[in-house]
DRENPA-3360 file (N, C-alpha, C; in nm, 2 decimals, always signed):
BEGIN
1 = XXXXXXXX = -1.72/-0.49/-3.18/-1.73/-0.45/-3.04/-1.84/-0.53/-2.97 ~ -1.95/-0.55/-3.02/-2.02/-0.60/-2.97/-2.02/-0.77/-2.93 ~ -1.89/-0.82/-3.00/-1.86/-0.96/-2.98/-1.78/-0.98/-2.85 ~ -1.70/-0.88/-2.88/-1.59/-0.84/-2.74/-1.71/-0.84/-2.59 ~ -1.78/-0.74/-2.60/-1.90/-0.74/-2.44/-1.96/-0.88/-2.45 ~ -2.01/-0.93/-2.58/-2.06/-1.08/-2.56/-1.99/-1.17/-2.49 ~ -1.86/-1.18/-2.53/-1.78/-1.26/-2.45/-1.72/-1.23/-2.33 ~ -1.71/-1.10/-2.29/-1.69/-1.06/-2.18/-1.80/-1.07/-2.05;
9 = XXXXXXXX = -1.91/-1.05/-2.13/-2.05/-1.09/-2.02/-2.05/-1.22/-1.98 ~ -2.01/-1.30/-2.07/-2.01/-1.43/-2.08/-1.93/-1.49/-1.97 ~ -1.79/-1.55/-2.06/-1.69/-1.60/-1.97/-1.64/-1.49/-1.84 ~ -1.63/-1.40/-1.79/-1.54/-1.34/-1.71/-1.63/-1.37/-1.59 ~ -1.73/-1.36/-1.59/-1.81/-1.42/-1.44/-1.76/-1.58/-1.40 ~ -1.79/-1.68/-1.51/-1.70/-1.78/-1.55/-1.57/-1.79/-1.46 ~ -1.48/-1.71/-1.51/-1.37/-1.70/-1.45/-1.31/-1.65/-1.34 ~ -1.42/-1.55/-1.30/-1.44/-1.48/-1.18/-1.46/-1.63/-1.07;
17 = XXXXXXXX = -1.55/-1.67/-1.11/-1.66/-1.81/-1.01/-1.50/-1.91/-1.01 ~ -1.42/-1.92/-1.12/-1.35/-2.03/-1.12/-1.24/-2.01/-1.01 ~ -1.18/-1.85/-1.04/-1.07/-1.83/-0.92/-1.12/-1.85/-0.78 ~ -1.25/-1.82/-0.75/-1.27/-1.82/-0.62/-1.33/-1.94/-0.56 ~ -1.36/-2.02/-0.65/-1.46/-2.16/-0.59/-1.40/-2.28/-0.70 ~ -1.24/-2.27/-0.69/-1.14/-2.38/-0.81/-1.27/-2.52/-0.77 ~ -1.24/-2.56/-0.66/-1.28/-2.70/-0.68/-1.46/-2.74/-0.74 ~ -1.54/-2.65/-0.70/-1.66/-2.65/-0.72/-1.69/-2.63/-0.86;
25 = XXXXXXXX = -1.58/-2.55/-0.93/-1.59/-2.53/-1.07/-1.51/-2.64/-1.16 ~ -1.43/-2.73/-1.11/-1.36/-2.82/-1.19/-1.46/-2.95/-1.14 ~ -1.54/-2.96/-1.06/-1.66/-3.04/-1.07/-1.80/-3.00/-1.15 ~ -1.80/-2.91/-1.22/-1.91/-2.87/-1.26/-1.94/-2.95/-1.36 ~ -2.08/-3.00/-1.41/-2.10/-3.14/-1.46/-2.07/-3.24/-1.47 ~ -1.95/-3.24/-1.34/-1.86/-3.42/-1.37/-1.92/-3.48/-1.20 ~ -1.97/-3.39/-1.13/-2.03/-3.43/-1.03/-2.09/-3.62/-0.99 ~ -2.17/-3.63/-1.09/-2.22/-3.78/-1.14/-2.13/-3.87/-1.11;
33 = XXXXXXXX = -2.02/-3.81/-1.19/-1.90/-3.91/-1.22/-1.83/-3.98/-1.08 ~ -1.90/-3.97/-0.99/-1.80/-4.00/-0.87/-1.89/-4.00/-0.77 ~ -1.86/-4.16/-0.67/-1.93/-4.17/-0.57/-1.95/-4.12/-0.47 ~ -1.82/-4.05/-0.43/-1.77/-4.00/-0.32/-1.72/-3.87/-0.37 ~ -1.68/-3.75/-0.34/-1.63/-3.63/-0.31/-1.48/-3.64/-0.36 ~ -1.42/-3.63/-0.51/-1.30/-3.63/-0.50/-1.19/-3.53/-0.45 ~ -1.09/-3.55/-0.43/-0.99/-3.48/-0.36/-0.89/-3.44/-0.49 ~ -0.89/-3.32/-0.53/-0.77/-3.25/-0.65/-0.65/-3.22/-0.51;
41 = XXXXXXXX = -0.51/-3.20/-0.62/-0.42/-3.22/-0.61/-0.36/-3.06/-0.58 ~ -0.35/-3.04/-0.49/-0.27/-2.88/-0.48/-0.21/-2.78/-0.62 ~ -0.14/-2.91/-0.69/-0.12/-2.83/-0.83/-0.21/-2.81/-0.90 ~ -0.33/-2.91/-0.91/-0.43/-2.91/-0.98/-0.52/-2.78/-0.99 ~ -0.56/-2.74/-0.81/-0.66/-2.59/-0.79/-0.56/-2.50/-0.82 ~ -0.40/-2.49/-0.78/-0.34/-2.39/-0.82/-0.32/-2.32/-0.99 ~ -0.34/-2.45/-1.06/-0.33/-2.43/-1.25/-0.48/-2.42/-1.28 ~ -0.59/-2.43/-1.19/-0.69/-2.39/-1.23/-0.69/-2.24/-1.17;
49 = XXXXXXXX = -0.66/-2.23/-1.08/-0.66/-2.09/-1.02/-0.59/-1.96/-1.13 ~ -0.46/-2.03/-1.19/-0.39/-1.91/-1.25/-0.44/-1.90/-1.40 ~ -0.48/-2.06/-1.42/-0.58/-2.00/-1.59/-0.70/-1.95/-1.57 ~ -0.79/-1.97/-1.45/-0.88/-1.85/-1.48/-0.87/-1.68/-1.43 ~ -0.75/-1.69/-1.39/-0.69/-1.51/-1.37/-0.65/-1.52/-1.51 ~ -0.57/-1.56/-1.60/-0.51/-1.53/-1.72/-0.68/-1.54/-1.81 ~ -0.78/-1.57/-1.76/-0.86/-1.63/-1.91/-0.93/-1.47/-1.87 ~ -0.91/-1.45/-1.74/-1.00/-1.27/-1.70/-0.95/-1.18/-1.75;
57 = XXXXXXXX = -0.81/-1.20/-1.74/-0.73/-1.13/-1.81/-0.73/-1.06/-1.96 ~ -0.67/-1.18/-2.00/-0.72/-1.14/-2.16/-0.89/-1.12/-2.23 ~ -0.96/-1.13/-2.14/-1.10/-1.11/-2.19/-1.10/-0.98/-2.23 ~ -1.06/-0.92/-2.06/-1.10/-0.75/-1.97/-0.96/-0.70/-2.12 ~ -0.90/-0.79/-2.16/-0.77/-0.68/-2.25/-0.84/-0.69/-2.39 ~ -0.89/-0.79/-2.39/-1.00/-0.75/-2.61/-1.10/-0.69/-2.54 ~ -1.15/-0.67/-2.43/-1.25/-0.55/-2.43/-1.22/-0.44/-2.46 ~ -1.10/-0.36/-2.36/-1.02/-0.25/-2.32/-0.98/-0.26/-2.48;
65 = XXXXXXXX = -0.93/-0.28/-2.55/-0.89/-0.26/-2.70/-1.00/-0.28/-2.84 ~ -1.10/-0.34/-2.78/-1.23/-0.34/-2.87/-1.23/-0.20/-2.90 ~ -1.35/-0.14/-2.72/-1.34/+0.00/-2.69/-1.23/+0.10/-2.71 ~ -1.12/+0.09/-2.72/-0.99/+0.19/-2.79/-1.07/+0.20/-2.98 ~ -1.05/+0.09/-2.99/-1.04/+0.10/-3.15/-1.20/+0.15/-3.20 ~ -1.33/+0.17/-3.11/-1.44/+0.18/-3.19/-1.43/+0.33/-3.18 ~ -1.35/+0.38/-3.06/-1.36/+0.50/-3.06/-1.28/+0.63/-3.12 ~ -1.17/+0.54/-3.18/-1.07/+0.60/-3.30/-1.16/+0.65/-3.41;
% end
């Protein structure tokens, strides 16, 4: 149980920051890499948009079932 909240504390803010600020987050550390301000591709923020709702998802669901099973 306690690995489930570790990772939940962890990535879900993560993924929280990713859905709302796609492009800021697909530059995180690659910032360097580029002279100028690149431009992503509409598909690109949208497949980053929907994998970090699916990565919140299944986080918030091995929590929700950690918590079921400790308290069986």
């Amino acid at each position: 149980m306690a690995e489930a909240i570790f990772m939940f504390i962890l990535f879900v803010p993560i993924g929280v920051l990713t859905f709302l600020a796609p492009r800021e987050m697909m530059l995180l550390g690659k910032r360097w890499q580029y002279d100028s301000e690149p431009e992503f591709s509409k598909e690109a923020i949208l497949y980053t948009k929907i994998t970090s709702a699916f990565v919140v998802g299944v986080f918030t669901l091995i929590l929700v079932i950690s918590i079921i099973n400790a308290f069986r």
